[in-house]
C-alpha positions in Angstrom: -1.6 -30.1 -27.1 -3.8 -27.4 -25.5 -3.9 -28.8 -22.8 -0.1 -28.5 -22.3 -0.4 -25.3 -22.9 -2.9 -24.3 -20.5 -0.7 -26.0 -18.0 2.8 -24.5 -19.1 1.1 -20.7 -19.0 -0.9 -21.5 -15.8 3.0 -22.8 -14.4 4.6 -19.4 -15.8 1.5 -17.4 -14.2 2.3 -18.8 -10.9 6.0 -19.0 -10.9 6.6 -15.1 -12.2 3.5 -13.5 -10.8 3.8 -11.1 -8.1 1.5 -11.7 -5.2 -0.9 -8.0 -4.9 -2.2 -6.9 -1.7 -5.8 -5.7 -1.2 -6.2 -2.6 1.5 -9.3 -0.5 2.1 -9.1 3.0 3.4 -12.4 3.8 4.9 -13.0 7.3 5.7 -16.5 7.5 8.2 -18.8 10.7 6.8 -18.4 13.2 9.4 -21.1 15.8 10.4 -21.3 19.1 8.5 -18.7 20.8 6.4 -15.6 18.8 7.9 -17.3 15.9 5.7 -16.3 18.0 2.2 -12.5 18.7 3.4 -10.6 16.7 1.6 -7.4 14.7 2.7 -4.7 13.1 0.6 -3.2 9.5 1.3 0.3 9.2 1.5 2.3 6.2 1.1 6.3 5.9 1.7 8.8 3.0 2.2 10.1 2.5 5.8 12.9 4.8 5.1 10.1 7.6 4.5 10.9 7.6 0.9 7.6 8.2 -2.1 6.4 4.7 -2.7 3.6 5.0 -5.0 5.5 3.0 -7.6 3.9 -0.3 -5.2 0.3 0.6 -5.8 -0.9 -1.5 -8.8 -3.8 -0.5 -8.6 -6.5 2.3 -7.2 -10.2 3.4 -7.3 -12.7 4.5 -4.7 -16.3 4.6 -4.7 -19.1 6.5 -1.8 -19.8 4.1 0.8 -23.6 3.7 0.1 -22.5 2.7 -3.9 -20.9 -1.0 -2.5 -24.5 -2.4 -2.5 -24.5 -2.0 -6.5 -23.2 -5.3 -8.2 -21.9 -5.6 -11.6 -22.4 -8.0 -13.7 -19.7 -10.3 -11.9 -21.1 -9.8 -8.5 -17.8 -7.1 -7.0 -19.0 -4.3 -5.9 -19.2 -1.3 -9.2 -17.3 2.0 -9.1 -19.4 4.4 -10.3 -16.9 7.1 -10.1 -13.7 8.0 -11.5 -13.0 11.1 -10.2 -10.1 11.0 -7.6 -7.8 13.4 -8.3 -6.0 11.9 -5.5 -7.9 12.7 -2.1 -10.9 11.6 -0.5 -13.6 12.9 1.4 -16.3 11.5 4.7 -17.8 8.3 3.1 -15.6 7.4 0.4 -13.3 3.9 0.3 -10.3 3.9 -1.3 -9.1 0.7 -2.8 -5.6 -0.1 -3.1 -3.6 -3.0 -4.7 -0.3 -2.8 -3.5 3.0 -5.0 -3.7 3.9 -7.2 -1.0 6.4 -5.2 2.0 5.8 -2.8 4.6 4.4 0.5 4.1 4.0 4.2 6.0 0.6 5.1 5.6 -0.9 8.9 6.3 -3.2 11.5 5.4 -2.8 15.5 4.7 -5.2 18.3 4.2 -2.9 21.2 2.7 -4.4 24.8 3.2 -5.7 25.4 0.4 -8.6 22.6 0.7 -9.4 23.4 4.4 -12.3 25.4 3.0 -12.4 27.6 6.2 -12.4 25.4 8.7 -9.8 26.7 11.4 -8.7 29.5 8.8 -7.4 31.3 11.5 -3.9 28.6 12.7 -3.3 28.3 8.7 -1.2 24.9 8.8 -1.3 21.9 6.7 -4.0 19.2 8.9 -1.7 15.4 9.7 -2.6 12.5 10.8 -0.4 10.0 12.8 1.8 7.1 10.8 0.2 3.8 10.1 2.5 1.3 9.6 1.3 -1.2 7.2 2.7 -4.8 6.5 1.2 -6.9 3.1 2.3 -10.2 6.0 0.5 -9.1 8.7 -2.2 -6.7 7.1 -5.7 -5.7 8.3 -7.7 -5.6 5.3 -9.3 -2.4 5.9 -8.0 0.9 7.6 -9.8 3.8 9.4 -9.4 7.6 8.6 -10.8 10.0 11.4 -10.8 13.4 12.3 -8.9 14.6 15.6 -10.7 16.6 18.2 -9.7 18.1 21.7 -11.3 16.7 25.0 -14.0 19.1 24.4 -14.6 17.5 21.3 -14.3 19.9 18.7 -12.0 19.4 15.6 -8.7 20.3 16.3 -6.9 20.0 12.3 -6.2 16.3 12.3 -6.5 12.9 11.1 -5.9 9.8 12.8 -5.8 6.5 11.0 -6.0 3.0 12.7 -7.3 -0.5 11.6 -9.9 0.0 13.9 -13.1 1.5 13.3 -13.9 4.7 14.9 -17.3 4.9 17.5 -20.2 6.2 15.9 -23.6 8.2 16.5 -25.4 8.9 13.2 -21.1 9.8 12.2 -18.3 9.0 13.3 -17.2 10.5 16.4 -13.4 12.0 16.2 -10.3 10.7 17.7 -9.9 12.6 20.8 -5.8 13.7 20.9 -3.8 17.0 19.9 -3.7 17.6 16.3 -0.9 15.5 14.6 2.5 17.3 13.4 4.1 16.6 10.2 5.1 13.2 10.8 8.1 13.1 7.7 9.5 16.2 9.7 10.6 13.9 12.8 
């Protein structure tokens, strides 16, 4: 009889579960004090519309934590802290719902800590379009910079990883507008 059971919930489990999609948002430390200003994710639905209701589930950790283990083997979180943006080094883990997603960062004013304080404007970062069919399993979060290569007040996010040289070197293009303003 248990047995039966075990098979009947494992049958329900499968037939009413929804399928959740793993994605890692990987933001490279950076040199200096661009590394502490924060940037916020920013999920919506193709239409552009808030679609935070999808994730199921989120936590981050530094990069350097993913070598400690617990007791199962997955990598441990050993902070909790969000407060829902992420600085150089840290990987955000989402569980999301299955569709397709808009994907972007921000860095509002008020947590630029200085950096370009004289243009005063909220810091975007291009559109990633994101599909649970199709998905990359992790996704790259970068700093824009000019062809000189100094930081111009933008992100760029791709699924591919950015070059390096002790940090990650910034996407060279002009500084990303607003893209929910288009």
């Amino acid at each position: 009889m248990k047995a039966f059971v075990r098979f009947g919930l494992l049958i329900f489990l499968l037939l009413f579960s929804v399928p959740l999609f793993s994605l890692q948002v990987y933001r490279p430390e950076n040199k200096g004090a661009l590394n502490e200003v924060p940037c916020f994710i920013r999920i919506t639905n193709m239409e552009g519309i808030d679609a935070t209701q999808a994730i199921t589930h989120l936590s981050y950790n530094w990069f350097y934590e993913l070598r400690v283990r617990d007791w199962r083997g997955e990598p441990k979180v050993l902070n909790t802290y969000f407060e829902g943006c992420f600085t150089g080094g840290v990987i955000v883990h989402l569980l999301t719902k299955p569709g397709r997603y808009l994907i972007s960062v921000y860095t509002p004013v008020e947590h630029q800590q200085g950096i370009l304080a004289q243009e005063k404007r909220t810091w975007y970062s291009n559109t990633f379009t994101y599909d649970t069919s199709h998905a990359p399993k992790v996704i790259f979060i970068n700093p824009t910079a000019d062809d000189n290569g100094f930081f111009n007040g933008g992100w760029h996010v791709d699924y591919r990883a950015p070059k390096f040289y002790q940090y990650a070197k910034p996407y060279r293009s002009p500084p990303p507008q607003d893209p929910l303003q288009h």
